[in-house]
Every structure is written in structure tokens, then in C-alpha cells.
C-alpha positions as CSV (number, residue, x, y, z in Angstrom):
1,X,97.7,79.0,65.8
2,X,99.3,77.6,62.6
3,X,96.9,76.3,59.9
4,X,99.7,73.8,58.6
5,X,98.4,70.1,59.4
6,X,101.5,67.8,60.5
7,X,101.9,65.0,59.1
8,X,103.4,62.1,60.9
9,X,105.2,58.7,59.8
10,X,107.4,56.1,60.5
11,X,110.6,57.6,59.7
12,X,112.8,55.5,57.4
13,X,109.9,52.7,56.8
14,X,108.7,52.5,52.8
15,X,105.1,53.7,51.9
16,X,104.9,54.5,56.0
17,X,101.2,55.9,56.0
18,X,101.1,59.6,57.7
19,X,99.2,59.9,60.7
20,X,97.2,62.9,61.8
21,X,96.7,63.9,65.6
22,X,94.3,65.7,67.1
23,X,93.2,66.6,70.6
24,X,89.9,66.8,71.7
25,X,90.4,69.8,74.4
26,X,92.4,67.5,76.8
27,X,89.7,64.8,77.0
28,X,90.8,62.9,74.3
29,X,93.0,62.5,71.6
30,X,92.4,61.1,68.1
31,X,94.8,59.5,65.8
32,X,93.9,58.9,61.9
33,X,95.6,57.8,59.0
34,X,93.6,60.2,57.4
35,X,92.7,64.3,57.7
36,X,89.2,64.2,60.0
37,X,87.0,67.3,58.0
38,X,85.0,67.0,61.0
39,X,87.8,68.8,63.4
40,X,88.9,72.5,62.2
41,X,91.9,71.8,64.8
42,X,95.4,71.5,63.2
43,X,96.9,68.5,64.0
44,X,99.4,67.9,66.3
45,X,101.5,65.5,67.8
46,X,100.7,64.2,71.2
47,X,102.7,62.5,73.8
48,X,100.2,60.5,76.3
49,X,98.9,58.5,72.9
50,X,95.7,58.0,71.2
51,X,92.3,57.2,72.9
52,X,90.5,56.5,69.5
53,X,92.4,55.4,66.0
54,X,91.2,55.4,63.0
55,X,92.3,53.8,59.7
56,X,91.4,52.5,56.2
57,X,91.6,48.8,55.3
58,X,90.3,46.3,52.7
59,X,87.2,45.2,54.6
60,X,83.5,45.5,53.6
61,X,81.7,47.4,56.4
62,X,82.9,49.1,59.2
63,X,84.0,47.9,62.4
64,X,84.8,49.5,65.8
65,X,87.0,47.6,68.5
66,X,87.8,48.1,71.9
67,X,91.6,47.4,73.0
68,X,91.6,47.5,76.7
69,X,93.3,50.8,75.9
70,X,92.1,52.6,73.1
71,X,89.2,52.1,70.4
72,X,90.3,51.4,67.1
73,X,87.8,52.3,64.2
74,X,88.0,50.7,60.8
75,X,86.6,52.2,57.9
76,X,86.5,50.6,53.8
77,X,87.1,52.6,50.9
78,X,83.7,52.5,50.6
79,X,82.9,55.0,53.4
80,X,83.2,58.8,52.9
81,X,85.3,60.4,55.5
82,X,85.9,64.0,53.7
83,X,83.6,66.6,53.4
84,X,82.4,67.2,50.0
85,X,79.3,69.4,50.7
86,X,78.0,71.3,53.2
87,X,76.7,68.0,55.0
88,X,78.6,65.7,56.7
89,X,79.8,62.6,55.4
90,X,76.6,60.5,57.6
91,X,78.1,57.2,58.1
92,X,81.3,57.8,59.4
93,X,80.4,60.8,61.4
94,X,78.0,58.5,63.2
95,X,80.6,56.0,63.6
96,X,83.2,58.6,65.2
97,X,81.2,60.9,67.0
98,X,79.3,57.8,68.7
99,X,83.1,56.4,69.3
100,X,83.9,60.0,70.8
101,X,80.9,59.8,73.0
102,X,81.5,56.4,74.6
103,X,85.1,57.2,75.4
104,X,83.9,60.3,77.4
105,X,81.6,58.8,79.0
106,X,84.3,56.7,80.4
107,X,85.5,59.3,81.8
108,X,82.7,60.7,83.1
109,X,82.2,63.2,80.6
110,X,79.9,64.2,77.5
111,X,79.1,65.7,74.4
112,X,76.4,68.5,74.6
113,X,74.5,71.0,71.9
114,X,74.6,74.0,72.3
115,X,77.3,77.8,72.1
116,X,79.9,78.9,74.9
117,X,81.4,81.9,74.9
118,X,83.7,84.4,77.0
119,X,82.2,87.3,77.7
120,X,84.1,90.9,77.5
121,X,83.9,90.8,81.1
122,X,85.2,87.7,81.8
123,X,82.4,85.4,82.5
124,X,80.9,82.1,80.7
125,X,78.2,82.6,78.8
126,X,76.1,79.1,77.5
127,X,73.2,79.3,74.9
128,X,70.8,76.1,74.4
129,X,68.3,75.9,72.5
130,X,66.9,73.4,69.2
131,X,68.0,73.2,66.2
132,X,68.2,76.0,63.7
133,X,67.3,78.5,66.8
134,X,70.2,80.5,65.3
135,X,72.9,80.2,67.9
136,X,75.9,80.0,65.4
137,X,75.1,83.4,63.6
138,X,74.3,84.7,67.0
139,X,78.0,83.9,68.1
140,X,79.7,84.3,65.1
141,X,78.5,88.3,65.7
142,X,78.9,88.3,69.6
143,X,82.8,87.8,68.7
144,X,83.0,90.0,65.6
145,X,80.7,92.7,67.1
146,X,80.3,92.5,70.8
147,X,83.9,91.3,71.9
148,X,83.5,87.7,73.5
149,X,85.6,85.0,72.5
150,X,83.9,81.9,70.9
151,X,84.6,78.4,72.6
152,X,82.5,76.3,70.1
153,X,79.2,77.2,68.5
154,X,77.2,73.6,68.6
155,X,79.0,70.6,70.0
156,X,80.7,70.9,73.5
157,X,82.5,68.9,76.1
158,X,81.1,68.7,79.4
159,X,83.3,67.7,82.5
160,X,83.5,67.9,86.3
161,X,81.9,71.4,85.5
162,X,83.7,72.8,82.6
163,X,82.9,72.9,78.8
164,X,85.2,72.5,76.9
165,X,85.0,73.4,73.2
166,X,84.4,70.1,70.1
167,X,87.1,71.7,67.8
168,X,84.1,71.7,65.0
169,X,84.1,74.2,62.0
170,X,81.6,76.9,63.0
171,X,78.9,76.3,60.5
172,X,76.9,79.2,59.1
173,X,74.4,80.2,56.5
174,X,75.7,82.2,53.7
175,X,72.2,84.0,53.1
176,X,73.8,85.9,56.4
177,X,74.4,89.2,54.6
178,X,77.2,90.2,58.3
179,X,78.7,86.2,57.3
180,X,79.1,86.9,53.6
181,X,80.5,90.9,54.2
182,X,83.2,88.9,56.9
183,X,83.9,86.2,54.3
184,X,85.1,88.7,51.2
185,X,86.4,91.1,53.5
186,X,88.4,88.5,54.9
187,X,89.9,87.6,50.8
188,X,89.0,84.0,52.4
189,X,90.5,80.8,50.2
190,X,89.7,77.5,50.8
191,X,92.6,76.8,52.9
192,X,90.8,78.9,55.4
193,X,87.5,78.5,54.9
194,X,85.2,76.1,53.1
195,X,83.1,77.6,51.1
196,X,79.5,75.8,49.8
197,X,76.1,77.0,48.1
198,X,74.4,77.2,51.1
199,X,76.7,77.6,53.8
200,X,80.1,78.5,55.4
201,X,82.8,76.6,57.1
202,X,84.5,78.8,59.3
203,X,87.5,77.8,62.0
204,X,86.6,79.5,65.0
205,X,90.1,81.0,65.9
206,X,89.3,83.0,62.6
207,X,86.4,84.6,63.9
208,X,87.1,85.1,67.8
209,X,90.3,87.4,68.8
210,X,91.5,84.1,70.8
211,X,89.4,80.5,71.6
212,X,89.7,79.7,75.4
213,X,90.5,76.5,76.3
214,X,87.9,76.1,78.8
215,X,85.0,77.5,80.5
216,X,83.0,77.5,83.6
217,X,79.3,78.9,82.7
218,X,78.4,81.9,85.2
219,X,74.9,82.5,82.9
220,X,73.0,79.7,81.3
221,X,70.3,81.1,78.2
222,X,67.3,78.6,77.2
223,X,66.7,80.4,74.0
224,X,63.3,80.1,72.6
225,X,63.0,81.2,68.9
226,X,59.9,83.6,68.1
227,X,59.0,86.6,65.7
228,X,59.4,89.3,68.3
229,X,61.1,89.5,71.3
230,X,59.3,88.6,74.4
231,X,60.9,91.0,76.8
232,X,63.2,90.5,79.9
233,X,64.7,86.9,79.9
234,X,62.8,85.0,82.6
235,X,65.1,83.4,85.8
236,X,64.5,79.6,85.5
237,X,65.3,76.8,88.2
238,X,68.2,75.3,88.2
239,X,66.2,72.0,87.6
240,X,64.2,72.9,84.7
241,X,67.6,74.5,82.6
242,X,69.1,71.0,83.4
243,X,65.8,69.1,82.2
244,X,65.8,71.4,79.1
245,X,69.4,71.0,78.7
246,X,69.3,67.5,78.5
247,X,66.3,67.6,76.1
248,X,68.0,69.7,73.6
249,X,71.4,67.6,73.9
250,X,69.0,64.5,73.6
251,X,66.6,65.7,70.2
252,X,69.9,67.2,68.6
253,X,72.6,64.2,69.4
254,X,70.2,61.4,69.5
255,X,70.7,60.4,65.9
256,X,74.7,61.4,65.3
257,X,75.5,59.3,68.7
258,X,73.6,55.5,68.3
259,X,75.8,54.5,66.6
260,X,75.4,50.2,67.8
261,X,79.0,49.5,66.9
262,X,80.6,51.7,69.1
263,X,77.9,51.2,71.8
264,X,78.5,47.2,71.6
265,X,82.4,47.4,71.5
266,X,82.9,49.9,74.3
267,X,81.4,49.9,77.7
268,X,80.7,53.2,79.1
269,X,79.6,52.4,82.1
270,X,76.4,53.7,81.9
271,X,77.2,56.7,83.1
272,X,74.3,59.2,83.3
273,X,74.9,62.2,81.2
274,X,72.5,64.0,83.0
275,X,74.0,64.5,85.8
276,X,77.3,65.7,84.2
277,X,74.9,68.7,82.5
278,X,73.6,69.5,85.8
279,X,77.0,69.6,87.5
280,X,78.4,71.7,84.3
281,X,75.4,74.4,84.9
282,X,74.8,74.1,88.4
283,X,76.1,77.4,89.7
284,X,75.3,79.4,87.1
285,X,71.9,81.8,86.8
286,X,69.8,80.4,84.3
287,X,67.2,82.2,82.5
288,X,64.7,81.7,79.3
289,X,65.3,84.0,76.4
290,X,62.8,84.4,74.1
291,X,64.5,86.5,70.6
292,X,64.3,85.7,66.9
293,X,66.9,85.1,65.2
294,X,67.8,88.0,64.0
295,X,68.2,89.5,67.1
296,X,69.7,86.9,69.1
297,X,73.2,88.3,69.6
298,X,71.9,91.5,70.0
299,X,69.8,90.2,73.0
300,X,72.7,88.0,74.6
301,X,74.9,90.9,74.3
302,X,72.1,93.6,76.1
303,X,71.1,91.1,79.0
304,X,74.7,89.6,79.8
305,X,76.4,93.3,79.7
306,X,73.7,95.4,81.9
């Protein structure tokens, strides 16, 4: 996949502004009159037309409307859009991932938390778990090391049973020594990476031989961080890996999608995104995994493969 962003205008109108396209799997599509550091997608023109728009005007606080067709978000100069560190501009990333969220649930879909992955064999392989639990580094080396192919290493797409990858940077520490040892070996430049103190931005078709465009999940892991592992993974209901599921998607999303202006301009229907987890994860054999995090992939890659 090309790393060239294309730029679209108005052709033969003065001072046109350029637009930038991107498409959320096929779910939605996102047009912006400027480049989203959110999305490590190139963008890309698309023919059934925007579900969300975004744009810069002379106004003093954001705004968020609904069409009848689209959503249209408004931002000031005031508001940061880029990236400038390794955190994410707050404000507007509240704005448009909240924005993102009540659009799919419109569609009876959602965003979720948590890694999907390909396994060398074939099957979908999902791991949940808090915050910091170390599922990033653990995928970033079950696609360098173990041979799966990385759909998206924290945000998701759930729909009528299939995840779909949030084209997010994967985000990892650099006090990873395997991250950093991949990063120089790699001669990585800021056109292909984005290199902070702390941590690495890293598009994912960098770091996975190919990113599949959708998954179903044939094995579900609850991963529960601790100093040592705790043995066999333990088989779970189906019930309690949707309740913990939900839980996870809840404690992690619950402050990037309340965003009131999008929830007052766009009615979702109040579509319950519980039950999309549960039909997302329903067939699949779900089991607890308790491994630190140093040993996470290595523990993914031992259970899924025997």
C-alpha cells in the first residue's frame, strides 16, 4: 500500500482547499480538509461519499451537526488536530472519535478495545484486556516473530460478527528493546514512523506481512496481567467474555467517546453495544489468560498454535 496521501480539490477553482479521504474499513468514510494524525491509512478517494466531514472555520468553539446525511464537524484554529507528542491532541480526538461512534451505531455497529489478529493457521485471534496489559507489544511480536498478520492493536470495529480493524497507528513503548532493534533496523524516518521520547508510532502494514481486511474471531483471550504466568488459560462462558468485553470497551472508551456534542447532534438510536460484542464473539472459544507482559505473545502464540 502506497504511503503517498492524495490530496483532493476542486479542480480549476482559486485557493480550492484539498480534501483528504479516508475509509474506515467499509463502515465509514471520513472526509477532512485536513490530514487526521489519528488514521495511519493513506488517504483515498471514495465514490459512495462522506459519512462524517470535517473542516476548519472562523468560529470559537467547536460544533458538530447532523445533515440528514452525513455529520459535519467544525473545528477553530484554536483546536489541535495534529499530533505533536506522543498523546493525542484530547479535544478533537474526543470530538471525532465520539462523532465515529454515533455514526456506527447507526448502523448497528461499534468501536471496541482491544488486538485482532490472523493467525498462521488461519483463524481470528482477539485479546482484551485493561489498559497497559501489554497487548500492543504482544502483537507487534506475534507478527514479527510468530507469523500472524495484525488487524489493529487497540481500537476495533465490531459488526454483524466481524471486526474490522480502526486504521490507528500501532502505539508502542520505546523502552521495548525487540521495538527499538525493529525501528533502526528498519532505517525508519518520520515519513514512516513517528518517532517520540517515550513511544513509537508505527503503521501496522509495516509491521504485519499483509493487514486483513476483516476478521471473524474463532478464539477470544481475557488477558489478565500478573508477575508470573498462571498456567493453562481457563475456558470461560460465553456470557462472562461478553460481560468482560463490554467492561474493558466501557473503562477504556468511556472517556474518548462522551463527547455531548456529537451525542446531542446525532441520534444513534440507542442501539445496545452490548449485544453487537456478544454477536461479534459468540462462536468463538473464549478462555482467561493470565501472563505478564513480557510473556504475553509468547503465551498467545503457545496456546493458539498447540
Amino acid at each position: 500500500m502506497s504511503l503517498e496521501r492524495l490530496h483532493c480539490s476542486s479542480e480549476g477553482t482559486e485557493g480550492a482547499i484539498a480534501l483528504y479521504t479516508y475509509d474506515l474499513a467499509p463502515v465509514l468514510t471520513v472526509e477532512s480538509e485536513v490530514e487526521l494524525s489519528l488514521l495511519d491509512t493513506p488517504s483515498q478517494p471514495s465514490a459512495s461519499g462522506p459519512d462524517i466531514v470535517v473542516r476548519r472555520r472562523e468560529i470559537s468553539t467547536p460544533t458538530v451537526e447532523w445533515t440528514g446525511h452525513h455529520a459535519v464537524i467544525t473545528v477553530p484554529p484554536s483546536v489541535t488536530v495534529e499530533k505533536a507528542a506522543s498523546a493525542e491532541p484530547e479535544r478533537f480526538t474526543k470530538i471525532l472519535l465520539s462523532t465515529i461512534q454515533a455514526m456506527l451505531l447507526r448502523q448497528r455497529a461499534t468501536l471496541a478495545f482491544g488486538s485482532a489478529l490472523r493467525g498462521p493457521d488461519g483463524n481470528g485471534v482477539g485479546l482484551f484486556g485493561p489498559t497497559n496489559c501489554g497487548k500492543s507489544t504482544a502483537s507487534f511480536r506475534l507478527a514479527r516473530e510468530w507469523g500472524y498478520q495484525l488487524l489493529a492493536d487497540d481500537l476495533l470495529i465490531f459488526q454483524e460478527g466481524w471486526v474490522y480493524p480502526f486504521p490507528r497507528y500501532l502505539n508502542l513503548p520505546r523502552d521495548v528493546p525487540a521495538v527499538e532493534r525493529w525501528v533502526r533496523s528498519e532505517g525508519a524516518t518520520f515519513d514512516q514512523v513517528r518517532l517520540w521520547p517515550d513511544e513509537v508510532d508505527v503503521p501496522r502494514r509495516f509491521v504485519t506481512e499483509s493487514v486483513p481486511e476483516r476478521v471473524r474471531l474463532d478464539v477470544v483471550l481475557l488477558v489478565t496481567p500478573c508477575e508470573h504466568p498462571g498456567g493453562d488459560p481457563e475456558p470461560v462462558s460465553t456470557e462472562a467474555a461478553i460481560r468482560a468485553v463490554t467492561e474493558f470497551c466501557r473503562s477504556a472508551l468511556g472517556g474518548w467517546i462522551s463527547e455531548p456534542l456529537a451525542r446531542e447532534a446525532i441520534k444513534d438510536g440507542s442501539v445496545d453495544r452490548r449485544s453487537i460484542i456478544g454477536e461479534t464473539i459468540t462462536d468463538a472459544a473464549c478462555y482467561r489468560l493470565e501472563a505478564p507482559q513480557t510473556g504475553l505473545a509468547r503465551s498467545v502464540a503457545e496456546f493458539v498454535d498447540r
